[in-house]
C-alpha positions as CSV (number, residue, x, y, z in Angstrom):
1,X,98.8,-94.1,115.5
2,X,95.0,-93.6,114.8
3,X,95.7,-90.2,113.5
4,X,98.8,-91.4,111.4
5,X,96.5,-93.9,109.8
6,X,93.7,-91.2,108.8
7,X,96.6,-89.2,107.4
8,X,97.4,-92.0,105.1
9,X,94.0,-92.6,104.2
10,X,93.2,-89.6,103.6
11,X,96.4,-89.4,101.5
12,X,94.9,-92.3,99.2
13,X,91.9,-90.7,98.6
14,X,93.5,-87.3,97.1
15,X,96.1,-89.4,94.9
16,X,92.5,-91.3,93.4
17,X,90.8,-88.0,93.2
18,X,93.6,-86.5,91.2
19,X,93.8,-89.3,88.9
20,X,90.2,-89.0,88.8
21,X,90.2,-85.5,88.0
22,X,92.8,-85.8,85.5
23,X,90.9,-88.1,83.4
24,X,88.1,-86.8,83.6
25,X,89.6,-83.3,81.8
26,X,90.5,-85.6,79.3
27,X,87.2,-87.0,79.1
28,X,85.4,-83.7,78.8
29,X,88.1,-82.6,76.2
30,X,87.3,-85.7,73.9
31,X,83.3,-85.4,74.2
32,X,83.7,-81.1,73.9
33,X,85.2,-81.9,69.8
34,X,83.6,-85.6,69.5
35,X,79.3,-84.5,69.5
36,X,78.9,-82.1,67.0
37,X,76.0,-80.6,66.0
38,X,75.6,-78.8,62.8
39,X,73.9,-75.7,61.7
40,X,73.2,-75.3,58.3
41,X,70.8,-73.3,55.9
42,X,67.5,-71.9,57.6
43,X,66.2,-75.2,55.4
44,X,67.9,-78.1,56.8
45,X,67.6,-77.1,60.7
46,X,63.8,-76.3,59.8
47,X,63.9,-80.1,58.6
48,X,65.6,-81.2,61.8
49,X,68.8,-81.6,60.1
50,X,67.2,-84.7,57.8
51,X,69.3,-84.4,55.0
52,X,71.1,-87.5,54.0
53,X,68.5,-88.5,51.7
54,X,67.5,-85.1,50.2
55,X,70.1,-82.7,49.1
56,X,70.1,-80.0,46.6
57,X,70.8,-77.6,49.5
58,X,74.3,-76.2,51.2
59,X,73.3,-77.5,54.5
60,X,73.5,-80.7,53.3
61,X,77.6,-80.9,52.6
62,X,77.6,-82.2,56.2
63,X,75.2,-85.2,56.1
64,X,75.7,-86.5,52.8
65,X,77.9,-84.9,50.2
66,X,75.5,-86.9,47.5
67,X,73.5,-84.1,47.8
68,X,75.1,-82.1,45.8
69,X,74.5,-84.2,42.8
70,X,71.0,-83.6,42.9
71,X,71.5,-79.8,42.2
72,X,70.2,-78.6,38.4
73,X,71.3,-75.1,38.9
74,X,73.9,-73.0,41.0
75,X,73.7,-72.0,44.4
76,X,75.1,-69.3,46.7
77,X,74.1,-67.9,50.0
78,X,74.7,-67.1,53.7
79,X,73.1,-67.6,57.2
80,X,73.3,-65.5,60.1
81,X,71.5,-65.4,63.2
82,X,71.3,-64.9,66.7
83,X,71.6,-67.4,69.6
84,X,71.4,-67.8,73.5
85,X,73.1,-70.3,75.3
86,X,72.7,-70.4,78.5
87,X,71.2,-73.4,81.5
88,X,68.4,-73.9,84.1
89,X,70.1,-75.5,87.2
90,X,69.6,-76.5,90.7
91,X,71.6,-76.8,93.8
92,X,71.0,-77.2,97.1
93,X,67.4,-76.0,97.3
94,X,68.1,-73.6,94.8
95,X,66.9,-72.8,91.3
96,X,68.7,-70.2,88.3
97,X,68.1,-69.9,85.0
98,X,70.6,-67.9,82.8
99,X,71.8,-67.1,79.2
100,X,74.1,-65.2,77.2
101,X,73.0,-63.5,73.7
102,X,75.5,-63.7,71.1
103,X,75.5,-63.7,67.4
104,X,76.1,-66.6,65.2
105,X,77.5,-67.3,61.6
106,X,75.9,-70.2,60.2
107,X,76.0,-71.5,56.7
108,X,78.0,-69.8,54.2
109,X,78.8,-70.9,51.0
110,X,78.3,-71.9,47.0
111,X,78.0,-74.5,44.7
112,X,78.5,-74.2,41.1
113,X,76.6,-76.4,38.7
114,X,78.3,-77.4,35.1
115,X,77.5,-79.9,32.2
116,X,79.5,-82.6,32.1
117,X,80.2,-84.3,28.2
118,X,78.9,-88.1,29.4
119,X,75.2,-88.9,28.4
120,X,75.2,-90.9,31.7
121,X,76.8,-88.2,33.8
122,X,75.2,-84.7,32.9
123,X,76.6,-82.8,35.2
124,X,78.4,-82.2,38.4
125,X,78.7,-79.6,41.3
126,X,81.5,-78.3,42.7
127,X,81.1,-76.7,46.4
128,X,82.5,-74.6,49.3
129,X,81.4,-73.7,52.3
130,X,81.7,-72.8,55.8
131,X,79.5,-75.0,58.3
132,X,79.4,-74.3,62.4
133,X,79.6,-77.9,63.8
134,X,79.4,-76.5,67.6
135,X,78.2,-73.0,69.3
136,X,80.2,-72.9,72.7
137,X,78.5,-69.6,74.0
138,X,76.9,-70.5,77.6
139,X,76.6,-68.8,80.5
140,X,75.6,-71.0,83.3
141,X,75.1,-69.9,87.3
142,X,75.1,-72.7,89.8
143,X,74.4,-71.5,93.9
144,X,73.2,-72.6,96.8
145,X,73.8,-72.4,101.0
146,X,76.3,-75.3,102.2
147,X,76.3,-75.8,106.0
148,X,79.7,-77.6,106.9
149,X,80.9,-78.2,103.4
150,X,83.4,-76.0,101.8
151,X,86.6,-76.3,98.6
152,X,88.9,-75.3,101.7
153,X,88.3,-78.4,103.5
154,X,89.4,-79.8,99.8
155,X,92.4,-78.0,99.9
156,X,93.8,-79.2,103.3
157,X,93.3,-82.8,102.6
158,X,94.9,-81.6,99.1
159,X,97.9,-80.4,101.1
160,X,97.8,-83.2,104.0
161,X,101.4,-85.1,104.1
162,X,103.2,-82.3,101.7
163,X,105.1,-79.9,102.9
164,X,104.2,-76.1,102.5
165,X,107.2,-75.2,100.7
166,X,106.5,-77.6,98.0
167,X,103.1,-77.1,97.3
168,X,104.0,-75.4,94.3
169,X,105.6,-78.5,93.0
170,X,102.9,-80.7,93.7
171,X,99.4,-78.6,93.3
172,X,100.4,-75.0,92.2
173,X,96.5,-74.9,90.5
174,X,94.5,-75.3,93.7
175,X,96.4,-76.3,97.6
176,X,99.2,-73.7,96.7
177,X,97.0,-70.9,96.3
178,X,95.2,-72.0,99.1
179,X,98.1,-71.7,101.5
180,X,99.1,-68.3,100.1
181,X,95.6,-66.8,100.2
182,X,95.1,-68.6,103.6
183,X,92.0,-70.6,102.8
184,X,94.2,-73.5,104.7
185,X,96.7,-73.5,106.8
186,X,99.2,-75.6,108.6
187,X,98.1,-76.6,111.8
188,X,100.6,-75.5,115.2
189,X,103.7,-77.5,115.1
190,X,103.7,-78.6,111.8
191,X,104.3,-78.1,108.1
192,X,102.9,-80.5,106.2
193,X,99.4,-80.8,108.5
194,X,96.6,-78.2,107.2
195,X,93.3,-77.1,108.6
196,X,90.8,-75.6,106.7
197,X,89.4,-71.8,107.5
198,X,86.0,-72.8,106.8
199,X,84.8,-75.9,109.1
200,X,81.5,-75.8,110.4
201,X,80.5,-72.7,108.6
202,X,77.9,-72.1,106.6
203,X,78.6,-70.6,103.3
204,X,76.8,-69.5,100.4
205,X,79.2,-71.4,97.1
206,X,78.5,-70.3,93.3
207,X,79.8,-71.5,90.6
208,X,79.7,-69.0,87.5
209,X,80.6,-69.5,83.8
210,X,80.9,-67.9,80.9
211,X,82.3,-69.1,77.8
212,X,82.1,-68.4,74.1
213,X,83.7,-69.4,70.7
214,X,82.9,-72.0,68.7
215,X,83.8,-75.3,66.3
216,X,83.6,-75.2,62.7
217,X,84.7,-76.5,59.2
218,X,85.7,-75.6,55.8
219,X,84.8,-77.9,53.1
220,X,84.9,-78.2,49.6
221,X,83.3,-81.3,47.8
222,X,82.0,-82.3,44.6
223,X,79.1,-84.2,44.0
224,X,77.5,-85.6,40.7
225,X,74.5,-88.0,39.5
226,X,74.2,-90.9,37.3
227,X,71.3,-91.1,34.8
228,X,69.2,-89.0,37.3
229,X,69.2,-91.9,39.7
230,X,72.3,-92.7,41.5
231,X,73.6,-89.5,43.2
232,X,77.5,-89.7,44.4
233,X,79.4,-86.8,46.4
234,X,83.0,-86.9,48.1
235,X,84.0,-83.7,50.4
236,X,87.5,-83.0,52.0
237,X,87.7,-80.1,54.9
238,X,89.5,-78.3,57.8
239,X,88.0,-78.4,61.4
240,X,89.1,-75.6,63.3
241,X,88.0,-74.7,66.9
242,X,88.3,-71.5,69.3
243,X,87.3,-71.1,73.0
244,X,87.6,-69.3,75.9
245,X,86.0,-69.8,79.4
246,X,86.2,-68.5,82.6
247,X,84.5,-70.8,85.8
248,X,84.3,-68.0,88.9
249,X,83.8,-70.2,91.8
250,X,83.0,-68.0,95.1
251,X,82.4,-68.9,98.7
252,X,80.7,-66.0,101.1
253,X,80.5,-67.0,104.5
254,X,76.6,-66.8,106.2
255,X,77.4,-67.8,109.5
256,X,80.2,-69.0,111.5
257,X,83.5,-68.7,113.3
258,X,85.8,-68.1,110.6
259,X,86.9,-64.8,110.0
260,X,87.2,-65.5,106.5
261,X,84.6,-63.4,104.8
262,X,84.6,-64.8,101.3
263,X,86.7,-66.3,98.7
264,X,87.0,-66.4,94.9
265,X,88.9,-68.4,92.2
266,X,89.0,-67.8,88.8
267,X,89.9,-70.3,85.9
268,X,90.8,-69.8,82.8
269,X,90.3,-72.2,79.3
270,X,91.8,-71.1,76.3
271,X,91.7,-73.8,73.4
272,X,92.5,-73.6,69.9
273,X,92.9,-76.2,67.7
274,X,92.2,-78.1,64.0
275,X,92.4,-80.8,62.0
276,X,91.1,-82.8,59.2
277,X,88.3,-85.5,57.8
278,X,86.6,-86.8,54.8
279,X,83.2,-87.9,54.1
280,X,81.3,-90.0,50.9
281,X,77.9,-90.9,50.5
282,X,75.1,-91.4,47.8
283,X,71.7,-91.2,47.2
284,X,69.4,-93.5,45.6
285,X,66.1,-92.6,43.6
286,X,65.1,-95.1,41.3
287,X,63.4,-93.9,38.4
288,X,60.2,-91.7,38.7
289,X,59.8,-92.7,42.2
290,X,58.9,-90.6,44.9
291,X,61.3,-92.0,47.5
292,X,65.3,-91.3,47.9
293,X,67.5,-93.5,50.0
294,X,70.6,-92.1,51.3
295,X,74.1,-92.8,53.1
296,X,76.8,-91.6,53.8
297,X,80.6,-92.1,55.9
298,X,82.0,-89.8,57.8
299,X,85.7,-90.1,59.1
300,X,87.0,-89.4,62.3
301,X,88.5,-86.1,62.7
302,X,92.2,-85.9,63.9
303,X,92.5,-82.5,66.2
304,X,95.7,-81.0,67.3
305,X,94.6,-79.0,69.9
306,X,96.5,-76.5,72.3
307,X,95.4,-75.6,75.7
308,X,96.0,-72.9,77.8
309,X,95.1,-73.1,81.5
310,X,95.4,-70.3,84.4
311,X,94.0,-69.8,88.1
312,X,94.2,-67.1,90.8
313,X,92.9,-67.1,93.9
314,X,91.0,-64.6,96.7
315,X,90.6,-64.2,99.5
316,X,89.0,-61.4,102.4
317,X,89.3,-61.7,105.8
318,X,87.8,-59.6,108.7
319,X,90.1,-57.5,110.2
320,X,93.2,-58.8,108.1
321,X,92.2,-57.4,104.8
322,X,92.7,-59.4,101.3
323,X,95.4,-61.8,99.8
324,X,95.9,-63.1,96.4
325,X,97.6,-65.3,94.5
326,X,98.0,-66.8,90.6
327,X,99.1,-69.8,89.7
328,X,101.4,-70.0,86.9
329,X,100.4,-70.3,83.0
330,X,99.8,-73.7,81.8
331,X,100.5,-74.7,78.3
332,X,99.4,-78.1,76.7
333,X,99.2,-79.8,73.5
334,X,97.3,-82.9,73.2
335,X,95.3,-84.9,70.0
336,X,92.0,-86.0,69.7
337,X,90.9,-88.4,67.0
338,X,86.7,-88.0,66.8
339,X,84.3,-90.9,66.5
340,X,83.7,-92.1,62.7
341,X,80.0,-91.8,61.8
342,X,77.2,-93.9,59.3
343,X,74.3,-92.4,58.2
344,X,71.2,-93.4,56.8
345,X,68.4,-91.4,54.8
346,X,64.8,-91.1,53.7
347,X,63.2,-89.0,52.0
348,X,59.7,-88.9,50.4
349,X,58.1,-86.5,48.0
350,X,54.5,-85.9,48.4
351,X,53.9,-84.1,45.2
352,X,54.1,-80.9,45.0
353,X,52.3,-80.1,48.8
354,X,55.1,-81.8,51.0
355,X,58.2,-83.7,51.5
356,X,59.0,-85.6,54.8
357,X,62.7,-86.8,55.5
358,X,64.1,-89.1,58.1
359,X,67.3,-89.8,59.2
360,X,69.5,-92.1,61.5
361,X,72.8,-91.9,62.3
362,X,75.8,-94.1,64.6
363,X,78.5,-93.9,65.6
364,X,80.6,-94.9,68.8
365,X,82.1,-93.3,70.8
366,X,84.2,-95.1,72.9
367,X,86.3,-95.9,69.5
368,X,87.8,-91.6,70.1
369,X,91.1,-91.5,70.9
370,X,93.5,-89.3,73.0
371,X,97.2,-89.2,72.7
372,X,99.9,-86.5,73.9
373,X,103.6,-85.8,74.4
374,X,102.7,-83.1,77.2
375,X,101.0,-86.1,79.6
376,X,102.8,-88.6,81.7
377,X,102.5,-91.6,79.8
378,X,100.4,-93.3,82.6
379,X,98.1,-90.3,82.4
380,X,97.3,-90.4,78.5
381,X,96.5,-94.0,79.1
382,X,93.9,-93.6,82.6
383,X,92.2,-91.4,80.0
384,X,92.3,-94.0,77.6
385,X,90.7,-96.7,79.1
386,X,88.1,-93.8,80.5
387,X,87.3,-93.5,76.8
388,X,87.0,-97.3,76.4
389,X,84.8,-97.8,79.5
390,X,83.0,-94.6,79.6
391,X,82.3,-93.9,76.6
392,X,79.0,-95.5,74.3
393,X,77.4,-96.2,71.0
394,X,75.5,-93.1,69.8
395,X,72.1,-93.3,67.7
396,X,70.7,-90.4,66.5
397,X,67.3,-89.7,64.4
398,X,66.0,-86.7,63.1
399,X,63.2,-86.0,60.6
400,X,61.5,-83.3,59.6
401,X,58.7,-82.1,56.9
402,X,58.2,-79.8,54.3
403,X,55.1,-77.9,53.3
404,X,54.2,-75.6,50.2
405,X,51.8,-72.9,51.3
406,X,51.6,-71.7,47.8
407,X,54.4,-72.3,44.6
408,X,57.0,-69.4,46.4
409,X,56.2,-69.9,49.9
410,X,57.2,-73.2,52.5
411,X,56.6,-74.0,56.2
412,X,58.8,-76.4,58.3
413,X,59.0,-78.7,61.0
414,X,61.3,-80.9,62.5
415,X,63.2,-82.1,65.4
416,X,65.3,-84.8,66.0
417,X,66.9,-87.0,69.3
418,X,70.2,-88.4,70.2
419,X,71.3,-91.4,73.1
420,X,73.9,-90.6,75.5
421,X,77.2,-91.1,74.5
422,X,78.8,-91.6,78.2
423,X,77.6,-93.6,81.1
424,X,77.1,-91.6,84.6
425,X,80.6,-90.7,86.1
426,X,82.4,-92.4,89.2
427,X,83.7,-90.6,92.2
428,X,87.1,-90.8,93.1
429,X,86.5,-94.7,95.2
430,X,84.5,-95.7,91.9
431,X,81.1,-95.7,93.2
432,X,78.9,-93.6,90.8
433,X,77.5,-90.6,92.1
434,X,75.1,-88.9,90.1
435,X,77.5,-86.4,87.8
436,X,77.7,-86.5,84.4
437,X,80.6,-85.8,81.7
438,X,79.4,-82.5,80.2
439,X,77.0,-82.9,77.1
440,X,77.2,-86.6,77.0
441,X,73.2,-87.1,77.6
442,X,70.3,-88.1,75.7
443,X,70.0,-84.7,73.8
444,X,66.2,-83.1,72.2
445,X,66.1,-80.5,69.5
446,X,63.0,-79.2,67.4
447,X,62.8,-76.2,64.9
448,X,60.2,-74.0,63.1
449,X,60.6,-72.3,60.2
450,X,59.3,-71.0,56.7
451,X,60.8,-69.8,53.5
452,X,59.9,-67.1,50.4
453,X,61.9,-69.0,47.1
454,X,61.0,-68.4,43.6
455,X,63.1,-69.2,40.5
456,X,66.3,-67.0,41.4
457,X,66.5,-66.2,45.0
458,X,65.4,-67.5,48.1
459,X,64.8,-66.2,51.9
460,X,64.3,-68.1,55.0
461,X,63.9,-68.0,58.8
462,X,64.1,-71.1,61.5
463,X,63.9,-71.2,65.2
464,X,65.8,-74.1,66.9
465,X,66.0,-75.0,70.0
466,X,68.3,-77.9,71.7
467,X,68.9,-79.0,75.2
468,X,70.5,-82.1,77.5
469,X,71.1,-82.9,80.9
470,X,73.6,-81.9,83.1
471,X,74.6,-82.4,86.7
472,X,78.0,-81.8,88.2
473,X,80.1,-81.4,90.9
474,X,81.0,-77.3,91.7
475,X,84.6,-78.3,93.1
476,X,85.9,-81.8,92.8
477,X,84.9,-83.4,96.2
478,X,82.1,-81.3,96.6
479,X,79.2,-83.5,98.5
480,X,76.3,-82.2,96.3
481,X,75.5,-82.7,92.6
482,X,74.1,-79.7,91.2
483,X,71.2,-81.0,88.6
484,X,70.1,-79.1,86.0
485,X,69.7,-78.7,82.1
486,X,71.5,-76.9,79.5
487,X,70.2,-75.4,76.2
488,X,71.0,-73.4,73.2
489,X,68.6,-71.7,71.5
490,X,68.6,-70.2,67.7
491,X,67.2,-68.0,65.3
492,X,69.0,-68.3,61.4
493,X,68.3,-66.3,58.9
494,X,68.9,-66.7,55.3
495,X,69.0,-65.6,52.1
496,X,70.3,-67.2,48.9
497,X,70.0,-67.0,45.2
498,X,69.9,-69.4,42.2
499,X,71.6,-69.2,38.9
C-alpha cells in the first residue's frame, strides 16, 4: 500500500511537471519574438539606440518613423559587422565562459528626399530598409559533477505507471528513448515500474548549445515635416525570423556501480516564421529651439511561426557496447501576437560641439498573446494565463551623446537599461526556485563609437556590448540551477553617402 501510494504521488508530480514544462516552451517561445533589440546604423547604437527624438538617420525607422521627416537630403547606406554571442555560467562549483564568432548584417537601406508643392509641407522622404531586431547566435556550455542526481532518475519517474509498450504514445521525446537506449528500465516482474541506471553515481552532466539565425524586418515608411517644426512619419513592414539550435546534454559517469559509461541527447529547434506591424510617431521642435520631443507607437506584431522539433538519444555501456534511439519529427504551427510599445524622446542640440538624446520606452508584456490549432486547447490556455501571470510591464531608457571632434569627424557614447519582463519561474508544485524564462531579466548595454562624415558620404564604427541574467534548470527536474550571464557583443561598421 505504502509503495502504491508513492507510485501515485509520484504519478502527480510528472503530470504537473509536464504541464509545467509545456508552458513554459510556450513561455520562452513568446519572450524569444516579444524583446527585440535593434541594431541600426554605426550612429544610433553609438547613441545607445536614443533615437525617438532625433532622426535624420536610417537607424531611426525603428524608434520613431518621424525621423525621417527631419532629412534635407537623400540617404543610402549599409552596416555590416561582426558579433560574438556567447555566456559566462556556473554550475555546481563550476565556472565556463564561451562564445561563437559570427558575422552580422545590420542596417541596410535608403531614403529618398523630394520637394513637396505645399509652402507648409516642403518636402517628404520616402524609405526602405532592412533592420536586425534580434541576433540569435550563442553558444553557451553549462557543467559540473552531480553526486546522486541524474535525467535517468527523471526518466523512470517519467515512465512510472505506463506501460513500456506505450511509451511511445505517451513520451516518445524523453522516457521512450530512455527505455530503448536503457538509461531506465523496468524493474523484475513488471512493466510499467522503471529504475533508473544511474542511482547513487556520480556523474559529470553538461549541457551544450549552439544556436544561430536571427529576427529581422523589412520596412518601408514615409516621413515628412510641417513648417520645419512638427515632424510626422508612418512605416508598414514584414518581420521574418530563422533559427536553428541544437542543446547536447551528456552525462559521463565518475564513479559508481552502474555500468553505464555515459550518455548523450541531442535536441533539435528549427523555427521559421513572420508577420506584420505598423508604427507612427512625431517629433516636436518648436521654432529655433535647441530641444526635440519625440513619440512614437509601435503595434504588436502578429507571428505565424512553424516549429520543428527532433531528439535522439545515446547511450554506452561497459561490456554491452552502445544503443541509440530517435524520436520522431515534430511539426508545429502556433501564433504569437508581440507586446505593443510607447515611446518617448529627447533630444538636445548643444551647438555645433554635441548633441545628447534620451529615451524611454513601455510596453507590457503580459498583454502577448499565444494561440494554436496544433495544441490541446487546455494547453494553449495553461500558456495563456502563464503569459498573464508571468509576464510584466517593461521600461526601458537609453541615451546617448554626440561629440564633434572637428566639422568631419564625431565620437559617441551611449548605453541604455531595460526591467525584467517576467517574474522568476515556479517548479512543477509552484514554489519558485531560482530559474528564469530565458532573456526576460533586467538587461545592460553600452557602445563606443566614432564617425568620418562630410557633405556626401559618411563612415562609422561602434562597439556594443549587451548582457542579462540567466539561470536554469539543465533537464527539467534537475535539483540545481545553473546561474550565470549571457551576452552579445558587436562591432558595426558603416558606410553611407548623401545626395
Amino acid at each position: 500500500m505504502i509503495a502504491m501510494k508513492m507510485i501515485r504521488r509520484g504519478w502527480m508530480v510528472l503530470l504537473l511537471a509536464c504541464t509545467h514544462w509545456a508552458t513554459g516552451q510556450g513561455l520562452t517561445d513568446v519572450m524569444r519574438y516579444s524583446r527585440q533589440d535593434p541594431l541600426g546604423t554605426a550612429r544610433s547604437m553609438g547613441m545607445g539606440g536614443a533615437m525617438t527624438g532625433l532622426g535624420a538617420d536610417l537607424g531611426a525607422i525603428w524608434s520613431n518613423p518621424a525621423g525621417l521627416g527631419l532629412y534635407r537630403s537623400s540617404d543610402i547606406a549599409f552596416t555590416l559587422g561582426v558579433g560574438a554571442g556567447g555566456a559566462s555560467t556556473k554550475y555546481l562549483g563550476n565556472s565556463q565562459v564561451s562564445a561563437e564568432p559570427h558575422l552580422i548584417a545590420g542596417q541596410l537601406g535608403v531614403a529618398l528626399t523630394m520637394p513637396m508643392a505645399h509652402s507648409d509641407w516642403k518636402r517628404g522622404t520616402f524609405a526602405v530598409g532592412y533592420t536586425p531586431l534580434q541576433d540569435f547566435h550563442q553558444r553557451a556550455v553549462w557543467t559540473g559533477e552531480s553526486d546522486g542526481n541524474s535525467i535517468t532518475q527523471q526518466f523512470a519517474q517519467q515512465a512510472q505507471g505506463t506501460g513500456f509498450d506505450s511509451l511511445w504514445y505517451y513520451h516518445p521525446f524523453d522516457a521512450e528513448l530512455a527505455w530503448y537506449t536503457y538509461m531506465i528500465d523496468t524493474v523484475p516482474g513488471a512493466t510499467d515500474l522503471y529504475a533508473p541506471a544511474y542511482t547513487t553515481d556520480q556523474v559529470r552532466q553538461e549541457l551544450r548549445r549552439d544556436r544561430t539565425g536571427r529576427m529581422g524586418e523589412t520596412t518601408i515608411a514615409f516621413g515628412t515635416c510641417y513648417r520645419e517644426q512638427l515632424h510626422l512619419g508612418l512605416s508598414v513592414g514584414i518581420v521574418s525570423a530563422e533559427m536553428e539550435q541544437v542543446d547536447v546534454y551528456q552525462e559521463t559517469k565518475v564513479l559508481g556501480p552502474s555500468t553505464l559509461q555515459d550518455l548523450t541527447l541531442n535536441d533539435r529547434l528549427e523555427i521559421s516564421g513572420s508577420g506584420g506591424y505598423w508604427s507612427f510617431g512625431a517629433i516636436l521642435q518648436p521654432n529655433n529651439s535647441p530641444v526635440r520631443l519625440g513619440w512614437s507607437y509601435r503595434s504588436g506584431t502578429v507571428l505565424t511561426v512553424d516549429d520543428f522539433y527532433q531528439v535522439d538519444a545515446t547511450a554506452n555501456f561497459s561490456g554491452d557496447g552502445g544503443f541509440e534511439a530517435a524520436s520522431p519529427s515534430s511539426y508545429v504551427r502556433y501564433k504569437v501576437r508581440t507586446p505593443r510599445r510607447h515611446q518617448l524622446g529627447l533630444s538636445w542640440t548643444l551647438g555645433k560641439a554635441a548633441v545628447l538624446s534620451l529615451d524611454y520606452g513601455r510596453s507590457d508584456f503580459a498583454s502577448a498573446e499565444f494561440t494554436s490549432n496544433d495544441f490541446f486547447d487546455d494547453d494553449v490556455d495553461a500558456i495563456q494565463r502563464r503569459i498573464d501571470t508571468t509576464f510584466r510591464v517593461e521600461q526601458l531608457f537609453r541615451g546617448g551623446m554626440e561629440f564633434r571632434i572637428d566639422e568631419d569627424w564625431r565620437f559617441r557614447l551611449g548605453g541604455g537599461w531595460r526591467s525584467a519582463t517576467a517574474d522568476p519561474l515556479e517548479d512543477a508544485l509552484g514554489v519558485v526556485d531560482g530559474s528564469l524564462l530565458e532573456n526576460s531579466q533586467g538587461a545592460l548595454h553600452w557602445a563606443i563609437g566614432g564617425e568620418y562624415r562630410d557633405d556626401s558620404w559618411y563612415a562609422g564604427a561602434t562597439y556594443r556590448h549587451a548582457s542579462t541574467d540567466d539561470a536554469r534548470r539543465l533537464y527539467g527536474l534537475g535539483p540545481e540551477v545553473a546561474t550565470g550571464r549571457a551576452g552579445l557583443g558587436l562591432l558595426m561598421l558603416t558606410i553611407g553617402a548623401r545626395y
